[in-house]
N, C-alpha and C positions, 0 to 999 in steps of 0.2 A: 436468536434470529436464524430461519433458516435460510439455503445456501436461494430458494427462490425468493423470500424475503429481501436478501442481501441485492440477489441480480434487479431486482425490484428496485429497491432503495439507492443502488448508484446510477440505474438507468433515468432516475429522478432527478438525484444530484447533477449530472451530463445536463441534463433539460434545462434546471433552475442554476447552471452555472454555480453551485455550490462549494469553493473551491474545500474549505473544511470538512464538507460533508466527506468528499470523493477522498481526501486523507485519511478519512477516519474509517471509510466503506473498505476503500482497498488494502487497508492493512488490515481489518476486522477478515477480508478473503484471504489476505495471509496467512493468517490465523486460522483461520479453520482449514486451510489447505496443508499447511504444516503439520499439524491436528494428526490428519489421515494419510503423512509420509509421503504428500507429492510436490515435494519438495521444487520441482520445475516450477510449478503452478503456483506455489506459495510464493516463487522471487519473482513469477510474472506480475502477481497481486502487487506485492512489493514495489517492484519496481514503479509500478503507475503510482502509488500511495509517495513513493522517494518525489517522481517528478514534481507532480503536483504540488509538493511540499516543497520543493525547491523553487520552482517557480512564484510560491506566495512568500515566501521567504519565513515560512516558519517552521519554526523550532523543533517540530518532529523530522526534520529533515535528518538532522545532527543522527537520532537514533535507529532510523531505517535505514539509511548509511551502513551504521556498523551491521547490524543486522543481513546485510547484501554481503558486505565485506565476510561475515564469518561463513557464509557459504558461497565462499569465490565467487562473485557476482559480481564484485563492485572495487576498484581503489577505495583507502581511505580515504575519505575527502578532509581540508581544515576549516571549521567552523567557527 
């Protein structure tokens, strides 16, 4: 997917209240941002993929967590 595909695809998710999709969009932006060493940009992606995920109370929360966590972004949290 590309990075306009992507902005595409969670500005869809925002519309249709997606809450899975936007979990899966914003970490998929992590990913590619991590990818190309901007590492800022990758825990912003993150960080919106961690809320959302917390908020629906699922289970990718747990591993975006540590993920934030190993680039000082985040406390542990216990899940």
């Amino acid at each position: 997917m590309t990075r306009d595909e992507l902005d595409h695809a969670l500005l869809a998710a925002h519309d249709a209240e997606d809450t899975a999709a936007l979990i899966r969009l914003y970490a998929m932006a992590g990913d590619l941002c991590e990818d190309t060493g901007d590492l800022d940009a990758a825990c912003f992606y993150l960080t919106h993929a961690f809320v959302f995920a917390l908020e629906a109370g699922a289970p990718e929360a747990k591993a975006l967590n540590a993920r934030l966590v190993a680039h000082g972004r985040a406390y542990p949290l216990q899940f």
